[in-house]
C-alpha positions as semicolon CSV with decimal commas, in nm:
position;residue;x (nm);y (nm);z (nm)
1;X;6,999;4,053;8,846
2;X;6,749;4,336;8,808
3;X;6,619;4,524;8,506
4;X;6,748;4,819;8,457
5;X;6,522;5,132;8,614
6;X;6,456;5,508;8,495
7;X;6,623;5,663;8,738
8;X;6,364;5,940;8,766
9;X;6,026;5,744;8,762
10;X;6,126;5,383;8,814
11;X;6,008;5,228;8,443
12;X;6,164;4,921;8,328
13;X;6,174;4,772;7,989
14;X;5,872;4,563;8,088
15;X;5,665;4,805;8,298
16;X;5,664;5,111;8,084
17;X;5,521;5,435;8,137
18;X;5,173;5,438;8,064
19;X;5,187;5,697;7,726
20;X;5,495;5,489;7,656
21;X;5,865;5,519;7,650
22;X;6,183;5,403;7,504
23;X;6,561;5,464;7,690
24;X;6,759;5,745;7,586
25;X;7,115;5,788;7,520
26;X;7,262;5,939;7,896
27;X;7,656;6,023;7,968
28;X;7,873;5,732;8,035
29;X;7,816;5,566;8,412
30;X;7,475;5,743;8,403
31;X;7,155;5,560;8,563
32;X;6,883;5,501;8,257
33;X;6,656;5,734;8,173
34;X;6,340;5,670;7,965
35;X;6,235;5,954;7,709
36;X;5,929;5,998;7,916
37;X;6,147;6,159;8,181
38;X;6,408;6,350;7,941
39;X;6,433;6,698;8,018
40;X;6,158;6,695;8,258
41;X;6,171;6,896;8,564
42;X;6,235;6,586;8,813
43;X;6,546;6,489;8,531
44;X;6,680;6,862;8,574
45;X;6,729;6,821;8,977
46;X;6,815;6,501;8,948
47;X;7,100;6,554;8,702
48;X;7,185;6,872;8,945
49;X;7,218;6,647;9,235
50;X;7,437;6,372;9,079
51;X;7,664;6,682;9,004
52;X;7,683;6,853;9,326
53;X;7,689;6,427;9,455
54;X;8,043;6,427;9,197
55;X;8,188;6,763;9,343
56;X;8,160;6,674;9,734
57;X;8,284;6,273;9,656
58;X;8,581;6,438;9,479
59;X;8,619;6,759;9,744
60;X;8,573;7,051;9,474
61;X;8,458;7,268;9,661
62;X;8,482;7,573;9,367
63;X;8,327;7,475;9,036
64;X;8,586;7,333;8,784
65;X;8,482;7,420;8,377
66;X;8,526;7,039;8,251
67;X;8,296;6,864;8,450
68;X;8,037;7,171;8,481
69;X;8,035;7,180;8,134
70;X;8,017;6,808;8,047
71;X;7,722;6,787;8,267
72;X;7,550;7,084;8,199
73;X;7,608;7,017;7,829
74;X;7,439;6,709;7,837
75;X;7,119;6,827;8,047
76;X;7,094;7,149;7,816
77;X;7,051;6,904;7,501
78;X;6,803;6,683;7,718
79;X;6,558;6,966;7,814
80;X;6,592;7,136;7,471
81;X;6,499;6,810;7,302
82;X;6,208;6,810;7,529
83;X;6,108;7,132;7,442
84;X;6,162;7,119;7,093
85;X;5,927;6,724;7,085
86;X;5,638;6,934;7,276
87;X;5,623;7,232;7,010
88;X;5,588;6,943;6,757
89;X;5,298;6,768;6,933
90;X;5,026;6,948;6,927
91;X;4,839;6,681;7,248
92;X;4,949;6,986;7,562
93;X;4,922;6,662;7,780
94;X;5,210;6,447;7,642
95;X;5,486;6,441;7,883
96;X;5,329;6,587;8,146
97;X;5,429;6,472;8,420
């Protein structure tokens, strides 16, 4: 079996990111994500991509409010987490990736 991986830059509980990390709390059946990556850019299209992955698998081919929201929901708290951690931390390079 394999460690688990952030699904945006490949960390693992034993090869962290180099400022360091810890996992953060994603929606159920979600990859991992480290809180390195949280809210980042390359989280943002990747959570976009897993959604527009969801809509094709299932054929929705107009946007249905439930699982637009439930996604959306959850990357809105991720990036303003992120946003509100670098306005505390007054080092302009952590995160910055």
């Amino acid at each position: 079996m394999t460690e688990p991986a952030c699904r945006v830059c490949k960390c693992t509980e034993f090869n962290a990111c180099e400022e360091g990390c810890s996992w953060v709390k994603t929606e159920p059946g979600s990859p991992p994500l480290c809180s390195a990556c949280s809210g980042t850019p390359k989280d943002v299209v990747e959570v976009c991509r897993r959604v527009r992955s969801t809509f094709r698998r299932l054929g929705i081919v107009t946007d249905t409010a439930g699982v637009a929201n439930v996604a959306l929901g959850a990357l809105l708290k991720r990036v303003e987490a992120r946003v509100k951690a670098e306005a505390n931390n007054p080092d302009p390079s952590w995160g910055g990736r």
